[in-house]
Phi, psi and omega in degrees: 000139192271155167228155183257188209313321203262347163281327174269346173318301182301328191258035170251335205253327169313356202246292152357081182332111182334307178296013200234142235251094188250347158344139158293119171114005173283162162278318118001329160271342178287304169337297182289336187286304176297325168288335153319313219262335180266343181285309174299343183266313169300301184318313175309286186302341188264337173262328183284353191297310226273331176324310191297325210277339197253167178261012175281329177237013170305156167234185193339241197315336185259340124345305168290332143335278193338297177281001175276335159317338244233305190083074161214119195244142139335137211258160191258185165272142188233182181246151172287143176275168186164125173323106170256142161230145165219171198298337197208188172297119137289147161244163173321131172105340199290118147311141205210108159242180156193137178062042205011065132296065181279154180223132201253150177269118160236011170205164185218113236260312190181168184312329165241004169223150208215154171303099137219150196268166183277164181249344188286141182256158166115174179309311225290311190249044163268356229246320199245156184212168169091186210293157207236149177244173149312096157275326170290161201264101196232109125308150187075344140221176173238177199192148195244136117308122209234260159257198192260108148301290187243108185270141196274141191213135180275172183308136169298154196259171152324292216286339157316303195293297211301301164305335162294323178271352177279332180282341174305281169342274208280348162227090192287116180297135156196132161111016175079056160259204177293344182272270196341279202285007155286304173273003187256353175280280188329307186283029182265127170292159195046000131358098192243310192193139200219121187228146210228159193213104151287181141074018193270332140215094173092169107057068171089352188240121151248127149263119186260070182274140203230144167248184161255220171285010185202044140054039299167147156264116178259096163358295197296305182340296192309286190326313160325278198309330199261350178286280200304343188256002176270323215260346175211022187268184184271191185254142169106006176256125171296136171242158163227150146243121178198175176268178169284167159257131144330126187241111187289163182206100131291122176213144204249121162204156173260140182224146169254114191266156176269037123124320178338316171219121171318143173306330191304294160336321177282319180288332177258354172268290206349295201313274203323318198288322198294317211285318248256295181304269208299313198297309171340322195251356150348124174035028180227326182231157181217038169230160175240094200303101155331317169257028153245016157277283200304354171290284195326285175317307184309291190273036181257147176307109154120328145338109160244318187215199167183166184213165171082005200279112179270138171249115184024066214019007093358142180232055173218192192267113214282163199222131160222154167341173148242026191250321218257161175216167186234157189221141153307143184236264205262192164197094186206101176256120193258160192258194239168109195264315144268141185277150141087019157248179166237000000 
């Protein structure tokens, strides 16, 4: 039974003979209060230990621990690669920042485009393009940053690794069935959400489709996911690896804000709530609810009502493939002073 600090103090000083002086400020009572206090701290620790140990609430190392029984280690962070073009030849080792970024150049394409990696490890050196200043001492010429070789992905989180090692379990792979090419995709860093089709054309064929980590179409990905599943698949099976096709999910409404949020404000959480919404049902639902976007707007701040709401001009519920995921597309919400005119 857990106790806190003043039950157990009290059923310590109970033990004590009546005739024996247990007031506060007594020595017997001075006695006994610190060790209450530490016996209370260990117990506290002794409930968060049994936490650690299983892996539905272990955390960091000791998760990891968990899942290494497994052979499933945590993906580390890695750094993004990325296209530099410049006015003139650069060499290899030369820096490049932006947006107190660096990037180092390590391979060369051709006299003005060139290969460089971040020095930043993480997602961080996926985000900015565009002109690049000199940190090595370079005159003469300039140079851009352009698109993703390689994409940079932060440390896999717990709740990432705990699925992976809950999908290990609970669906066990062999001989390169659909769970075999599903974990060997997840275990590619940036890896997000993986949906596998045998048998996809003839005979002997798997097509592997992959997101990233925020369940996203990565350029880069696929070439990843299909180099490493080339390193453990059997032998004699075609593999593809590619992304989905994307599908916009447009939405149209007229709204009466209650004076709380500028519209614009209204307009950048909704978008945050849809991506938030749409990323969930990645390779798991494959309709896009009308009345929950529309559910979503009623509860972004600033929001007393709305009227008009079109879903990819429609007012029923969008249906995609299952080769498809669906990304926010357009978002126009005009405002509005009364509801229920034309």
């Amino acid at each position: 039974m857990k106790m806190t600090y003043e039950e157990l103090l009290r059923a310590m000083l109970d033990k004590v003979p009546n005739d024996v002086d247990k007031r506060e400020g007594s020595v017997i009572y001075d006695a006994l209060a610190p060790c209450a206090y530490f016996l209370t701290q260990q117990n506290f620790q002794l409930d968060n230990f049994v936490d650690l140990v299983f892996p539905d609430t272990a955390l960091g190392e000791y998760l990891d621990r968990a899942a290494d029984a497994y052979n499933i280690y945590r993906k580390p962070a890695t750094r993004a690669v990325r296209k530099m073009t410049t006015s003139g030849p650069v060499e290899n080792g030369t820096r490049w920042g932006i947006n107190n970024l660096v990037y180092v150049v390590t391979e060369k394409r051709s006299d003005t485009e060139y290969c460089a990696k971040c020095e930043t490890y993480g997602v961080i050196g996926n985000q900015y393009s565009g002109s690049m200043q000199p940190v090595s001492n370079i005159t003469g010429v300039t140079a851009s940053l352009g698109d993703i070789v390689t994409l940079g992905t932060d440390e896999e989180t717990d709740e990432a690794l705990r699925e992976r090692l809950y999908t290990k379990i609970r669906l066990p792979a062999t001989s390169g069935d659909v769970y075999h090419y599903q974990q060997w995709a997840l275990e590619v860093s940036g890896t997000g959400a993986v949906k596998v089709f045998p048998l996809a054309d003839g005979p002997g064929t798997v097509t592997v489709l992959v997101v990233d980590s925020n369940k996203q179409i990565s350029s880069s990905l696929p070439d990843m996911v299909a180099a490493y599943i080339e390193t453990v698949r059997p032998i004699g099976a075609a593999v593809t690896v590619k992304s989905p096709e994307a599908v916009k999910i447009n939405i149209k409404a007229k709204v009466l804000r209650d004076g709380s949020k500028t519209l614009a404000d209204i307009l950048k959480a909704y978008k945050t709530a849809v991506q938030m919404f749409l990323r969930e049902t990645v390779f798991i639902t494959y309709k896009i609810s009308y009345a929950k976007l529309g559910s979503l707007l009623l509860d972004v701040q600033g929001i007393e009502d709305f009227e008009g709401f079109l879903l990819n001009e429609g007012t029923g519920n969008v249906v995609i493939g299952e080769r498809q995921i669906p990304i926010v597309g357009t978002i126009d919400l005009t405002e509005v002073n009364t509801l229920g005119t034309d």
